[in-house]
Each structure stands twice: as C-alpha cells, then as structure tokens.
N, C-alpha and C positions, 0 to 999 in steps of 0.2 A: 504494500500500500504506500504512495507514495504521502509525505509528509503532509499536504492540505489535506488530502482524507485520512489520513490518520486524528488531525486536530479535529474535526468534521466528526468521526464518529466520537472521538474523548466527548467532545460536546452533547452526545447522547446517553456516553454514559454518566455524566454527570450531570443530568438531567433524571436520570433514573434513579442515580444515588441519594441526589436530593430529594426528591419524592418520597423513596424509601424509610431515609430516617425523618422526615420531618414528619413521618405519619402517627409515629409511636409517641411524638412530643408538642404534635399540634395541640391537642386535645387537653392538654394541662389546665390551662385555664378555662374551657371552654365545659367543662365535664358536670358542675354545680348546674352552669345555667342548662345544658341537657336533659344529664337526671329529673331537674326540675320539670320542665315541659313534658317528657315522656309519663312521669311517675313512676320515674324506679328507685328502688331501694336501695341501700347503704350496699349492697353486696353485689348489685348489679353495676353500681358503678363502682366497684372494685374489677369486676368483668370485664368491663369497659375496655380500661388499659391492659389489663393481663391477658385478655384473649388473643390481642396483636401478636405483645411480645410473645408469648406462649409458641403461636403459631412459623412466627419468626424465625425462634430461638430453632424450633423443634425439626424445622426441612431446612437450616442450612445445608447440613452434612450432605444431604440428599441430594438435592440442588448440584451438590457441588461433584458428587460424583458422576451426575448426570452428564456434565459437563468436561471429565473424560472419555463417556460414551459417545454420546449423539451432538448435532451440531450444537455449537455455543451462541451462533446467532438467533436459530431456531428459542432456543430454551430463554433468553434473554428478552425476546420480541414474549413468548411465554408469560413469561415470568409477570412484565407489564401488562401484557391483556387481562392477568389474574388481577393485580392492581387496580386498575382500571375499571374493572368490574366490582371488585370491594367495594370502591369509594363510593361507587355511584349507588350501590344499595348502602351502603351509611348514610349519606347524601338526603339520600327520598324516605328512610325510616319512619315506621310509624308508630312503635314498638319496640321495647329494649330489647325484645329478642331477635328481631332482624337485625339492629344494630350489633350485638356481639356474631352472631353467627356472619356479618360483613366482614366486622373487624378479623375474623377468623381468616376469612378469602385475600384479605387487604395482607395478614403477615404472612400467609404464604406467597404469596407474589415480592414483599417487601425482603423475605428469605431470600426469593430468588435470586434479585438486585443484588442487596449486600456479599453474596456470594460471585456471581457470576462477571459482577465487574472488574471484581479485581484480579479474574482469570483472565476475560478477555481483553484488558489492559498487557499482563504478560504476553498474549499470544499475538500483539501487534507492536508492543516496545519491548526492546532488549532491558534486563535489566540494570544497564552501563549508565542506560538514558531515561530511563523509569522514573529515578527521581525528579525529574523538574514537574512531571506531569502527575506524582506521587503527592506533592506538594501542594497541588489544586485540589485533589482529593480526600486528603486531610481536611485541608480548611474547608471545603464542602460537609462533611464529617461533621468536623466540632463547631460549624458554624448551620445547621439544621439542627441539632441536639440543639444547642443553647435561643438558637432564632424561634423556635417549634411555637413556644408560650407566648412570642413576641407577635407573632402571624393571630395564633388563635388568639390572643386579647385582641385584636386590633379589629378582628373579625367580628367577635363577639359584641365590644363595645360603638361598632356600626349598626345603626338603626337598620339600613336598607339590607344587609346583607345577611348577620346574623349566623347559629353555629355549626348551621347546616353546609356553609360554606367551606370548615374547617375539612371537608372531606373533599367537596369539588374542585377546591383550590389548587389539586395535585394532579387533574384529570389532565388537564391541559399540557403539562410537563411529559406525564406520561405520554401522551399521543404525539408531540415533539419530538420526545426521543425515539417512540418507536419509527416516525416516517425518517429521522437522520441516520437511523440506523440501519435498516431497508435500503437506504439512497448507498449509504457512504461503507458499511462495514464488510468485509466481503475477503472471511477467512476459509482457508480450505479443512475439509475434514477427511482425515482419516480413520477409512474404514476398519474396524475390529471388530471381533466376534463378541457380541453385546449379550452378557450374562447378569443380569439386575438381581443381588440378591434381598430380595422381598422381606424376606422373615425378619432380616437383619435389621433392614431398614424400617419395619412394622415394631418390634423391640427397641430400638434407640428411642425412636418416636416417641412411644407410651411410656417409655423408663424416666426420659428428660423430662417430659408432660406432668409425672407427677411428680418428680423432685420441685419444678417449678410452681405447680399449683400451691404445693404445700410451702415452701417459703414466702408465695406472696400472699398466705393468706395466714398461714401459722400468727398469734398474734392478736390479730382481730377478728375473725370466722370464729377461730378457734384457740386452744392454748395451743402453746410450744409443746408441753407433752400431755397429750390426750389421745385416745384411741384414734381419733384423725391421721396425727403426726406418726402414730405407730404407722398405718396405712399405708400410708401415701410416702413416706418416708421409707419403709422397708420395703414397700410394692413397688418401687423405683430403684432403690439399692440392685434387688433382686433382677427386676428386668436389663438393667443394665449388664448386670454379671452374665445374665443368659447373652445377651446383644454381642458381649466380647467372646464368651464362646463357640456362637455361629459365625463371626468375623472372621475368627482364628480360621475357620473351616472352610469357609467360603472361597468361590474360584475368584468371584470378584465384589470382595467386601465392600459396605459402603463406606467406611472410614477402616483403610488398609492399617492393621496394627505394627506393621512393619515402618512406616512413615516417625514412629514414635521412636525409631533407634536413631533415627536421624537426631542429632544432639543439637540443632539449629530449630528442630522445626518443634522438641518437645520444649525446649526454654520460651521462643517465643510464642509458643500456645499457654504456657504456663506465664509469661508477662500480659498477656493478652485480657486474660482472664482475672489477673490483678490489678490491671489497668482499669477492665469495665467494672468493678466492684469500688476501683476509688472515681473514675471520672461519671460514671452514673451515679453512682450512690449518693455521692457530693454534690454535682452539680445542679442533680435534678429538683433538687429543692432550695438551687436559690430563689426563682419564683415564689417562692413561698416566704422567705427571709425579707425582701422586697415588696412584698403587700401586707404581708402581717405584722412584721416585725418593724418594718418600717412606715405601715399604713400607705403605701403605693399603688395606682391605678393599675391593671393589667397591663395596659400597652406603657405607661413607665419604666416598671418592672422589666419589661423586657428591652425595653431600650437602655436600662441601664446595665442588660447583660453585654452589652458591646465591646467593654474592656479585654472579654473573655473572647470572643470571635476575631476581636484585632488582632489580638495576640498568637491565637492560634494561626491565622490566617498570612500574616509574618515570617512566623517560625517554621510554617510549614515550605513557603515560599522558598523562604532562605534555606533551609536545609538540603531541599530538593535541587535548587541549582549547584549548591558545592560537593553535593554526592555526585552528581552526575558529572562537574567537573571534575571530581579529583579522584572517583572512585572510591570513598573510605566516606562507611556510613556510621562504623559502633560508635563513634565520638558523639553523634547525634544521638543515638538511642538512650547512651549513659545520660549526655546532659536534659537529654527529655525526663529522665527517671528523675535526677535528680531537681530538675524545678518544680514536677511535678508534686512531688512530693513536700518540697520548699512554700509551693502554692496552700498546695490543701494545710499545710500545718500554720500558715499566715492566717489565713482563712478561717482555722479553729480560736482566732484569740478574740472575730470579731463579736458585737453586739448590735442592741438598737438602736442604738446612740452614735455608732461608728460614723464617720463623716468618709462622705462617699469619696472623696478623694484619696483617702487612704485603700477604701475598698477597691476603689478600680485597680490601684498598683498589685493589689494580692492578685483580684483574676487576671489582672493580666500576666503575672507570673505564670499560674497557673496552665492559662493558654497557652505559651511559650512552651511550656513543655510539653504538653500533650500535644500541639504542631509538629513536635519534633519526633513525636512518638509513635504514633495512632502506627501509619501509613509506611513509616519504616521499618516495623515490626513484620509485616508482610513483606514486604523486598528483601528483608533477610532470607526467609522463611523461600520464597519464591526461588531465589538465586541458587539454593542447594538441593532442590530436586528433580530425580528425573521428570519431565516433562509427560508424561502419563501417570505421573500421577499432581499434579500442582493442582488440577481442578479439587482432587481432595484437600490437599496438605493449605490450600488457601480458606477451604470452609471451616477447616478443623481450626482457623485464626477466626475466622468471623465468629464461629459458634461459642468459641472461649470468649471471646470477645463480649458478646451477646449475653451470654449465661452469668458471664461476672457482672453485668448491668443489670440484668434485671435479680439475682440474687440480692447485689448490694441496694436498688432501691427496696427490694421488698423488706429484708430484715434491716437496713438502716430506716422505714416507715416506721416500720415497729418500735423500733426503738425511741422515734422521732414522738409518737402519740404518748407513749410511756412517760419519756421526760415532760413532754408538756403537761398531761396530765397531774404530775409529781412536783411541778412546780406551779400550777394554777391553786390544787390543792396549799401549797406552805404557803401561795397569794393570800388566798382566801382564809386560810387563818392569823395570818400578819394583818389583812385588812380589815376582816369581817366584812368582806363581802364577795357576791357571788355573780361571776360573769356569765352570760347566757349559756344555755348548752351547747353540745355539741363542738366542746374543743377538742376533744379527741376522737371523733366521728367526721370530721371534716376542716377545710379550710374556711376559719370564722372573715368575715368580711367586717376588718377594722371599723372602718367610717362608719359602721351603725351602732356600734355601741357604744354607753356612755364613758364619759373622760373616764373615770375611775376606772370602769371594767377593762379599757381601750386600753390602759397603759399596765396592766396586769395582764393584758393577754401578749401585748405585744414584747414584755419583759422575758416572756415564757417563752413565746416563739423563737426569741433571739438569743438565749439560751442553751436553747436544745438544738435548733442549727446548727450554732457554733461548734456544740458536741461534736454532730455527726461528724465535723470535718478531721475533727480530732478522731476519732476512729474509722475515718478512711483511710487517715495518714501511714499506721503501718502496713497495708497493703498497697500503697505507692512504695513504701523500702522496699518490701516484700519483690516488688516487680524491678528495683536496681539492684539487687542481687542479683535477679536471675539474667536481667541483662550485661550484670560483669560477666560471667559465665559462656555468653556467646562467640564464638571463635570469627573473626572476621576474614571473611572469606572475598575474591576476588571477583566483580559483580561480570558475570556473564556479558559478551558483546551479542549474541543473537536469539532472536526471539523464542518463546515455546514452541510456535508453531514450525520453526526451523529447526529445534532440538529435538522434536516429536518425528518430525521427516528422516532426519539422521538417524536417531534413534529404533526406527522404523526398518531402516531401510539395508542397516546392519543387521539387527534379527533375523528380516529373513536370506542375506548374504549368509546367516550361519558364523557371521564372527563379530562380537563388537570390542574393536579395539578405542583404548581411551584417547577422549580428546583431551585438547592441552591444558582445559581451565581445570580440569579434576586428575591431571596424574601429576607428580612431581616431573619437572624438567628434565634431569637427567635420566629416569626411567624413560620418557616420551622419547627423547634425543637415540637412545640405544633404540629402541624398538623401531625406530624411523628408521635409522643407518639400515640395519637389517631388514626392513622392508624394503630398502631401495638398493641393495646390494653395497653397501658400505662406501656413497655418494656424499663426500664432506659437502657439498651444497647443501644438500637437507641439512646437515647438521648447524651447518652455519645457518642456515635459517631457522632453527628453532632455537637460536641463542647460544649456542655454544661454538666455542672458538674450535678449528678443525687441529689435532694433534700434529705434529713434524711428521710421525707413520704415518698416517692415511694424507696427510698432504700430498707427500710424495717428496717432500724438499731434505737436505740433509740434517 
C-alpha cells in the first residue's frame, strides 16, 4: 500500500477506535438522566455499563484469533456493522431491557475494534515505523476514555438533542470508517486450513463473564463473601481451568498457550492488565470528583479533564516519532511506568478544596505517562512474534488491558460507596445532620442540596476519590517492574503481512531458515557463507569483515 492509503485507511481505523472506547465512557454522565426516563432500577443501571464492558472484555480473544484465520478486512468492516447496529437499538430504546441487550451487541462489535486494529495496523506498518502512527492511537485511546463524560454531559445538558444521542453520536464515525476502509485498505490473505476451536472459545467466554459479573457487582448486589461470590467466583475459576485445558489440546487454540513462553508478550500482558486497573480504576471517577466534590456542571467536569488528554496526546506524539526514529522504545515504556505512577500518587493527596491549577499539573502528569504507555506496550509485544500468531498475542494485550479496567473500576466502586458512606456517617454525627439519600446508591447532584448537606457530601466525595488514587498507585509500581523486566529487542523493518508471506512460504519449501532480526549475526553470517558456497560477499554483506583465508589475499 503505498503511503496516502496507508494514512487513508489509519484514518479509518481511528475512527473505529474512537467509536469503540468512547462507547463504554459516553454514558457516565448520561446514565441518572436515562435510568430516570426509562424507570429502571438501581441494578439495571448497574447493567447498563457492565453489559458493554462484559461483552467487550469477553470476545477480545476471539476476535483476535479470528483475525489469524479469515480476512482482517472482512472481520473489521464486521466488527462495525455489529456496532452500528448496537447503537442504533440503544438509540431508539424503549425499555431497559433492549437497552442492555444493545449495549450487549455494541461491546461485541466495540471487542472487535479494540482488537483488530491494532493487528491491522501491524499488517500495513512495519514495526520500525509503527510508532509515529502508535502515537495517534494512544492519544485517541486516552483521549475517548477521558472525553466519553465530556460528549455525554454536553449531550445531555442540550435541550434539542438529549441522551439518546449519546448512542447515535458514534453511528456516523462508524459508517466513515467503514466506507475508508472498503475505499483505501486492501491486504492480502493467506489461505490456511481454518480449524475454530468452539469449546475453547465457549469456556473462556462464560469463565471471564463470570469473574466479571461478580466483581462488578460483589459489593453492592451483593457481599464480597456470600453464596453469590462462592458462585460466580468459583464457577469462573473452574471454567477457566477447563478453557486452559482444551487450549493445551486444541489444533488451533483461541488464545495459543505457547505465546505465554514468549517472555515479551507475558510481561506486557501482565503490565497491560496493571495498567487498566490503575488508569481505569483512577480515572474513571474523576467525573465524579469534579461535580460532586467540587459541585461542577457535566460538560465542566469534562472540560476540565483536558489536562489529562493534553498530556497524553503529547506524550504519545512525542514518543512515537523518537521510537520510530531511533528504534529504542523501553526508555518510553519505563518513563510511562514511572509518571504514571508519579501521577496517580499526586492525585491521591488531592481534595475539594484543591485549586484547579495544581490539579491540572497532576493529570497532566499522569497523561504523560500513560501516552507513553498505553500503545507501546503493544509494539513491544507485536515486534516478537511470529506473524501467525500476532492476531492472538495483540488480543491477549487488549483483553489484559480491558479486564484490568473494568476489575479496577468495579472493586475500586466498591470501595468508592464504602468510604463515602463511612464518612457521610462521622459527617453526620460531627454535625447532626443528615444529607438526602442515596449517597451511596448513586451520584448525589451537588447544587440541590442545602449548604450544610452540600459541603458534607462534597467533603466525603473528595475524600474517598483521593483514596482510590492512593490504591491504584501500587498497581502503577506493580506494572514498572514488570516493564524493567522486558528485554528490548530490535523493532522489525517489515510488515506482518510480509513476515506471514515468508513465513508461509518456507513451510511449505520444507525449510525455515532464520532471518536476520531473530538469529545472532554471527550464526546468520556462517549459515549464509555455507548456503552460498563460502562467497565472502555474503558475508560482507551481512556485517562481517571477510577473513585473509576466504579472501584469498596473503
């Protein structure tokens, strides 16, 4: 593909990317005034949000192995039609249960994006050149997370448009990218004998489905340990064990266990998964921090997350052009760990009182390092495997990625209603008095309650915020260890789809000898001379100086 249509289709996939994550984060603000209208319950709008992610979380993998099967255009154009279709039945809802069962269609399609873009990026940019276009992707990334609230208030507190919008708003994007991607993208596929193991993929599905239900609900449905959590908690344990033993078996697993010896692709699955537990966990409730704690409009609130999208949007920029010029990415990944973590523990000291100029310095910290993070985590990970299998070893990052967000929002919630709770309570006996209900059932809307109440809720909110951040913090360390741990390796000059052809094409020659990016030089240099009958040009073309014997000279 030459270079205009390669930028031609990036622009479709980042059109699909955005769509994707701003689906799970539009709805933040937007979810009271919903519930409201419909008449659904405290549990329903708990459904709401967890039906996406759920959905989301749950056909990465799937998705992703899909996508060393059959064509990755096909599955991609796929993936959006499923979106597209969600939305519009959220969209037109008349009833909370067509709404979740949309939301349901919405994260499988939203799955399919998050996965498949970051393959089909590999299979049109080498990974030499990946980062500058890595870089957009990112800030696209942390910049729909943190925009999500910003859209849905702004939507919300429009008279003409309203929260039905917060679904249509993504149709238009998706049907963009699918006609640029139709127009402009136009990889080739290699045929292989297509063995989908079902069982496997029916078992992860239902194993992850309930680990997830039960932490985003553990809490508030129900206790942490009550015969629920026995449930769902061990009936997840369990299916999963079964999932890894038909894997093992399987001709063509959907998440290959062999990809896990790879010592590149388990560290940045395991940073991946640290990451979505501090940068979800954390951020998702700044919105909240910002109207309650600080009595802020919705569309405010989200304009005052912008520190957080500059920053990323920067970081991600800038790391992207010096990877791709210098070839050397782990200096980024460390300094991502490390501000990241710098951020969220800034973060943890604020209050309600904090004067927003101090706050934007911490997110923008913050931003800064997840910029630096997110999207080079994956180019690691990309760069060290064979090319039949990257459609996996890329989902096995999204899906870590995914599961440590929606873990750390659910059980940092819980913890979130707990502290406010425990501090409205010591309010209310320092004051004697009692502020309306439902602070621990929902997000209370400052500006209607009285001063007294107001500055008793807003002391508690800004409180227990500041916690979480404090206990997302060790899990930001948590993911700079495992990024010290990662071997940096030499970023490939040619695409998957070119390492797939090769790859291919040795097999069936019956021999695959190593290419140069993965054998040491002086093994490649011998095995060269000896394939060419002991020709010092080879050898001097592969870097090495020709001996005075095979010269010929004295």
């Amino acid at each position: 593909m030459p270079p205009r249509q390669v930028l031609q289709a990036i622009s479709g996939l980042v059109a699909g990317l955005f769509v994707a994550i701003l689906a799970g984060t539009v709805v933040a603000n937007a979810l009271p005034r919903i519930t409201a209208e419909l008449g659904a319950s405290q549990s329903s709008y708990t459904w709401v949000i967890i039906a996406e992610l759920l959905a989301m979380t749950a056909t990465v993998p799937l998705w992703g192995k899909l996508s060393d099967l059959y064509s990755k255009k096909l599955l991609l154009q796929t993936s959006l039609g499923m979106f597209v279709v969600g939305s519009l039945l959220a969209g037109f809802s008349q009833g909370v249960g067509t709404l979740i069962f949309s939301r349901v269609v919405q994260g499988v399609g939203a799955g399919g994006l998050t996965a498949l873009t970051q393959v089909v990026m590999a299979a049109v940019i080498p990974p030499r050149k990946l980062g500058r276009y890595s870089g957009v992707f990112g800030a696209v990334f942390s910049g729909a997370t943190v925009a999500g609230p910003l859209i849905g208030g702004l939507l919300v507190d429009t008279s003409w448009l309203g929260w039905r919008w917060c679904f249509f708003i993504g149709v238009p994007f998706a049907l963009l990218a699918i006609a640029l991607l139709q127009r402009t993208l136009h990889l080739p596929h290699v045929r292989r004998d297509v063995k989908i193991d079902w069982l496997g993929a029916f078992l992860i599905v239902a194993g992850v489905s309930a680990l997830l239900i039960w932490v985003s609900m553990a809490g508030s449905t129900f206790d942490w340990f009550s015969w629920q959590t026995a449930a769902l908690a061990g009936g997840g344990t369990l299916l999963l064990a079964a999932a890894v033993r038909v894997e093992s078996r399987a001709a063509e697993p959907i998440i290959p266990l062999s990809i896990f010896r790879n010592r590149t692709v388990a560290l940045t699955s395991l940073a991946s998964l640290l990451v979505g537990v501090g940068l979800f966990g954390g951020t998702v409730f700044l919105s909240q921090f910002f109207q309650v704690a600080m009595g802020k409009s919705p569309t405010t609130a989200g304009l005052m997350s912008l520190p957080l999208i500059l920053g990323s949007l920067a970081a991600s920029t800038f790391a992207g052009h010096r990877i791709s010029a210098t070839g050397r990415w782990k200096r980024y990944l460390v300094a991502g760990t490390v501000l990241m973590t710098a951020g969220l523990a800034l973060l943890s000291t604020i209050g309600s009182h904090t004067p927003f100029v101090l706050l934007s310095v911490y997110m923008a910290v913050l931003g800064t390092g997840v910029g630096m993070l997110t999207q080079n985590l994956v180019l690691a990970a990309q760069n060290d495997v064979p090319a039949d299998t990257l459609g996996s070893a890329t989902a096995v990052l999204s899906f870590s990625r995914s599961m440590g967000g929606t873990v750390g929002t659910s059980v940092l919630g819980a913890v979130l209603a707990h502290r406010v709770a425990t501090e409205l309570a010591a309010g209310r006996t320092a004051a004697g008095d009692t502020p309306g209900g439902g602070a621990g059932q929902g997000v209370p809307d400052a500006t209607t309650l009285p001063a007294s109440v107001r500055a008793l809720v807003e002391n508690a909110y800004g409180i227990a915020i500041a916690e979480l951040f404090l206990w997302a913090t060790p899990f930001a360390l948590l993911a700079l260890i495992a990024v010290l741990f990662i071997k940096e390796k030499p970023l490939k000059t040619t695409t998957s789809t070119e390492r797939l052809a090769e790859e291919s094409a040795l097999a069936a020659g019956g021999r695959a000898l190593p290419t140069p990016t993965d054998t040491p030089r002086a093994d490649l240099a011998e095995a060269s001379t000896k394939g060419s009958g002991g020709c010092p040009g080879t050898t001097r073309l592969l870097g090495r100086r020709p001996s005075r014997r095979t010269s010929g000279r004295p």
